[in-house]
N, C-alpha and C positions, 0 to 999 in steps of 0.2 A: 513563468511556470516551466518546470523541466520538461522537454521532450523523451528525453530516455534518461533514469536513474537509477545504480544499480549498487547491492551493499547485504555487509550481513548481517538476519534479520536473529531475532531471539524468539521462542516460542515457547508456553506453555499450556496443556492442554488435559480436560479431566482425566482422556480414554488414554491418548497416545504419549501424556507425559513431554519432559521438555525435549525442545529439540532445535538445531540452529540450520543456517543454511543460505545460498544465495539468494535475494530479494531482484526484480527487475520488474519497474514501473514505465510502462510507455504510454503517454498520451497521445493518441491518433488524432484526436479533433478536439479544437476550443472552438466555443461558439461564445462571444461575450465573458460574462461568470460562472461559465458551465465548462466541461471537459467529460470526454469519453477514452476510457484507455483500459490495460489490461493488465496485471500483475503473475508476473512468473515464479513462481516458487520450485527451489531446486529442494528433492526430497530424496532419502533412501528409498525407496520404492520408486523415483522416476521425476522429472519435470510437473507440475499441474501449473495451468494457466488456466486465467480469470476476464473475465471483462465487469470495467467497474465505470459508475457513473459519478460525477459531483459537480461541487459547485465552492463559489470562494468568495470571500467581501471584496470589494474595488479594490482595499488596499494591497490585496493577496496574503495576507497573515494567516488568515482564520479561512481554513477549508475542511468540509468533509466530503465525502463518501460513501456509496453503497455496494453490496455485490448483491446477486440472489440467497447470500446466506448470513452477513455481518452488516458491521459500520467501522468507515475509515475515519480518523482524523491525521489531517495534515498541517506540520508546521512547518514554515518556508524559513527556515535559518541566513541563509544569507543566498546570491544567484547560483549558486553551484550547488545547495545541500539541503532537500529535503528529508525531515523526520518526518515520521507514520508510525502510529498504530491502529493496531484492527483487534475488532472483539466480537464473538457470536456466543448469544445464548442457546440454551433449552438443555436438551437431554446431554449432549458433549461438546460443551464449554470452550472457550479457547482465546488467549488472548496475545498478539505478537506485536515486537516493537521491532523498528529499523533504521537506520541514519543511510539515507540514498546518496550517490554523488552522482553529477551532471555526468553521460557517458558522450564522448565527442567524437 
C-alpha cells in the first residue's frame, strides 16, 4: 500500500462544474486489511484535507473507502501507482478520478 501518493485528479461536479487539481493520499495507519489516511485536494479557493477510512482483500487489488460525505474505490496498478475514484450523492453530486504515484 502507498504511504504517500500524489497526482492530478479530474473532477466533475453538478454546482461547481469541472475542475482538476493536485490529489495527495497519505496513509497514517494500517492495521491488517484496514488503513486510515487523509486526502489533500489542491483547489482555487485553497487546500481542503480529508480523513478517510478503508479497507482491501488480502490480495490488495480490490479496495474501498469512505469519508463523512462519499465513497472511495481503489485500484493498485502496480507498487508505485494507485488509481481512485470517489463519488457523493444527494442534492450536489460529484464525481473525481486520479492516477496517484508513490511520493519518496
Amino acid at each position: 500500500m502507498l504511504a504517500r501518493g500524489a497526482g492530478q485528479r479530474d473532477r466533475i461536479a453538478k454546482v461547481e462544474g469541472r475542475r482538476g487539481g493536485l490529489a495527495t493520499l497519505v496513509i497514517a495507519e494500517q492495521q491488517g486489511n484496514t488503513f486510515v489516511g487523509r486526502l489533500k485536494r489542491s483547489n482555487p479557493s485553497g487546500d481542503e484535507e480529508e480523513p478517510l477510512w478503508g479497507a482491501f482483500t488480502p490480495d490488495g487489488k480490490l479496495m474501498m473507502g469512505s469519508d463523512e460525505e462519499g465513497t472511495y474505490i481503489f485500484n493498485l496498478v502496480d507498487q508505485n501507482t494507485l488509481d481512485y475514484c470517489y463519488s457523493e450523492a444527494g442534492a450536489s453530486p460529484r464525481s473525481v478520478c486520479a492516477r496517484l504515484t508513490r511520493q519518496r
